[in-house]
ROTORDO-662300 format. One record per residue (C-alpha): residue in three letters; x, y, z. Coordinates in steps of 0.1 Angstrom, whole numbers, always signed. Layout:
// residues N
  lose      x      y      z
   ALA      X      Y      Z
...
END
This chain:
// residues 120
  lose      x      y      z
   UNK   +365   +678  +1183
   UNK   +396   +685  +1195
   UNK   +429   +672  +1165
   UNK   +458   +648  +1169
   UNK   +477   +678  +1154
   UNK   +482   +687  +1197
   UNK   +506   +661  +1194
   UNK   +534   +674  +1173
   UNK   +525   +707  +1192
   UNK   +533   +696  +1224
   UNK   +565   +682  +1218
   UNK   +577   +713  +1201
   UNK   +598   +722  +1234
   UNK   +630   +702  +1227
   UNK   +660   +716  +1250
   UNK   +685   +699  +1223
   UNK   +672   +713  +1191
   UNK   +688   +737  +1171
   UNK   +681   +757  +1136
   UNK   +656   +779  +1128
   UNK   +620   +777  +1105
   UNK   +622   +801  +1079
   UNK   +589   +794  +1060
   UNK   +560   +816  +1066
   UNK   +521   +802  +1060
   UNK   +490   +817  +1051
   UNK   +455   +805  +1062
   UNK   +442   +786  +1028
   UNK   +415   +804  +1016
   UNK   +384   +784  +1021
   UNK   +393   +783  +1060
   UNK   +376   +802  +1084
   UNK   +395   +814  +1116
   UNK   +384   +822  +1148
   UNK   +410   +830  +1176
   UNK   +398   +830  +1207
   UNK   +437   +835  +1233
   UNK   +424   +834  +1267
   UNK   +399   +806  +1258
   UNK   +389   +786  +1275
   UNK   +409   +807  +1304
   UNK   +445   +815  +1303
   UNK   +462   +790  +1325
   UNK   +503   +796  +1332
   UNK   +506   +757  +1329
   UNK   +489   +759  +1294
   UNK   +495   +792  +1282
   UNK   +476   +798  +1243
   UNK   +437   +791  +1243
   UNK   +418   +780  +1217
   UNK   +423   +786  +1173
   UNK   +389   +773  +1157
   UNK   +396   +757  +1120
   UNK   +368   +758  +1096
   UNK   +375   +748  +1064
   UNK   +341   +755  +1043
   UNK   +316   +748  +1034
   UNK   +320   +715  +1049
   UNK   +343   +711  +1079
   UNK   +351   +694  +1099
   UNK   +362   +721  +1125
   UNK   +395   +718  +1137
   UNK   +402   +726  +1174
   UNK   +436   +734  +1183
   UNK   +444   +743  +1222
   UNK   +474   +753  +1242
   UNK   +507   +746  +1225
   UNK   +488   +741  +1187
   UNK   +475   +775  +1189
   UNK   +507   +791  +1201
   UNK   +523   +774  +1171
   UNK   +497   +784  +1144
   UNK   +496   +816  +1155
   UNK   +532   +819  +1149
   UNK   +533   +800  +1119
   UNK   +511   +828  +1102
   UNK   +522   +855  +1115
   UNK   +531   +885  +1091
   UNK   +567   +883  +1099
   UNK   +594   +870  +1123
   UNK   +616   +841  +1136
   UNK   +588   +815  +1145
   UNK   +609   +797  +1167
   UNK   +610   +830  +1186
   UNK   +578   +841  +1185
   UNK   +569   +807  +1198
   UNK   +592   +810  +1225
   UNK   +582   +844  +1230
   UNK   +547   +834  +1233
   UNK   +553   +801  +1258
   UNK   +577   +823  +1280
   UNK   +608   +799  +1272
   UNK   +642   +808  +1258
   UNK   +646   +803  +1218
   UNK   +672   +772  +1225
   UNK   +641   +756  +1243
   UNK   +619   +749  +1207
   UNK   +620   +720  +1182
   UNK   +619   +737  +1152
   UNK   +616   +703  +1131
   UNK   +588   +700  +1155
   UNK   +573   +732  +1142
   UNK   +582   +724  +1110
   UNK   +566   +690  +1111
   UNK   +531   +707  +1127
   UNK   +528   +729  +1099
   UNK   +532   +702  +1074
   UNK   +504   +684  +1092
   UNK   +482   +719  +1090
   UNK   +493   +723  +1051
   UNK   +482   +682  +1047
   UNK   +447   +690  +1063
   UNK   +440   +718  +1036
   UNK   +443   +744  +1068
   UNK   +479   +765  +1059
   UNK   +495   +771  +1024
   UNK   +530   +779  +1020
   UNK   +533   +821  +1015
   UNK   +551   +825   +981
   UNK   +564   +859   +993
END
């Protein structure tokens, strides 16, 4: 099962956007991660394989692919600009990412029960 949260992801590239995201999430606690970066193989065109969401006991697993994994990945990161890290990560300049995009993605991921806001 693969989650309309792709969409925001993939319209996080914005040559026009400016500013920065300055919040930093956590996984929420009943979620289980796997992280699997070259899944299901690295490909230039759609650089940042696969982030399996689990939140248990019940699911349903979240699938996020490409661009969505790039971005949770930097979302939840110990520390760091995410815009840059995304950038970083996709091989683009910093001037190149939405960060209301990002912004927007994790509030989707925070909605789902899949990210909570880190209170330090």
């Amino acid at each position: 099962m693969t989650s309309g949260l792709g969409r925001a992801a993939e319209s996080a590239m914005d040559p026009g956007a400016e500013g920065t995201v300055a919040a930093r999430w956590w996984r929420a606690y009943a979620v289980a991660v796997v992280d699997v970066k070259g899944a299901p193989e690295e490909d230039e065109e759609a650089p940042g394989g696969v982030v399996y969401l689990a939140p248990l006991p019940d699911g349903p697993v979240v699938v996020l692919e490409g661009v969505s994994a790039v971005l949770y990945r930097a979302l939840t990161a110990a520390s760091g600009d995410v815009v840059e890290e995304v950038a970083r990560r996709l091989g683009v300049p910093p001037e190149d990412i939405d960060p209301e995009t990002i912004t927007e993605f994790a509030q989707e991921l925070r909605e789902a029960g899949l990210v909570v806001r880190a209170t330090s």
